[in-house]
Phi, psi and omega in degrees: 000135172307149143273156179236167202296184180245357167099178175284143184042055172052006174279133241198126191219131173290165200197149144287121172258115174288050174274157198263062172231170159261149176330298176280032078355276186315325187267339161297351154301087184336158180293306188232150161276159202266149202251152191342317166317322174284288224291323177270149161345162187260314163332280178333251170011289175300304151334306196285342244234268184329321209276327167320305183219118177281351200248336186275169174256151191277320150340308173289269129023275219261356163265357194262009182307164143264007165211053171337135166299171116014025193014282211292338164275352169307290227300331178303299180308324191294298174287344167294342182287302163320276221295347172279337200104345202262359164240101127024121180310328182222047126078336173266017165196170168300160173263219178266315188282357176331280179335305166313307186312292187310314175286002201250343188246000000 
């Protein structure tokens, strides 16, 4: 049986938990999933950043995470995003392939 969580504000009810694995699974399963920030592309990530709050600096924005990229590959990413077209030259609106990008990776 799994543990689960004690719920919102420690309130905590007995409960059957069902998983749909076999024990060996389950143990072959890492503890923590590696989290979303990671799993996706940094590109992505940075697009997704913009299309949320269109008003931010993205730097700014993805250092304030709790599991922040790389500065310097933010930093990376963005002129290569410039050099497609999918960032604005200063970085302050989406470009035109912005769209492309996000649908094509």
């Amino acid at each position: 049986m799994s543990e689960q969580r004690s719920g919102r504000a420690g309130r905590y009810q007995p409960s059957i938990c069902y998983d749909l694995y076999s024990k060996i699974r389950a143990t072959s399963l890492p503890d923590f999933q590696i989290t979303e920030i990671r799993r996706i592309s940094i590109e992505e990530l940075c697009l997704r950043v913009k299309l949320l709050d269109p008003t931010c600096k993205i730097e700014e924005y993805l250092r304030k995470t709790l599991d922040p990229p790389v500065l310097e590959s933010i930093r990376h990413v963005i002129l290569v995003l410039q050099d497609i077209r999918a960032l604005s030259k200063n970085s302050h609106s989406l470009g035109r392939n912005s769209v492309l990008f996000l649908f094509t990776h």
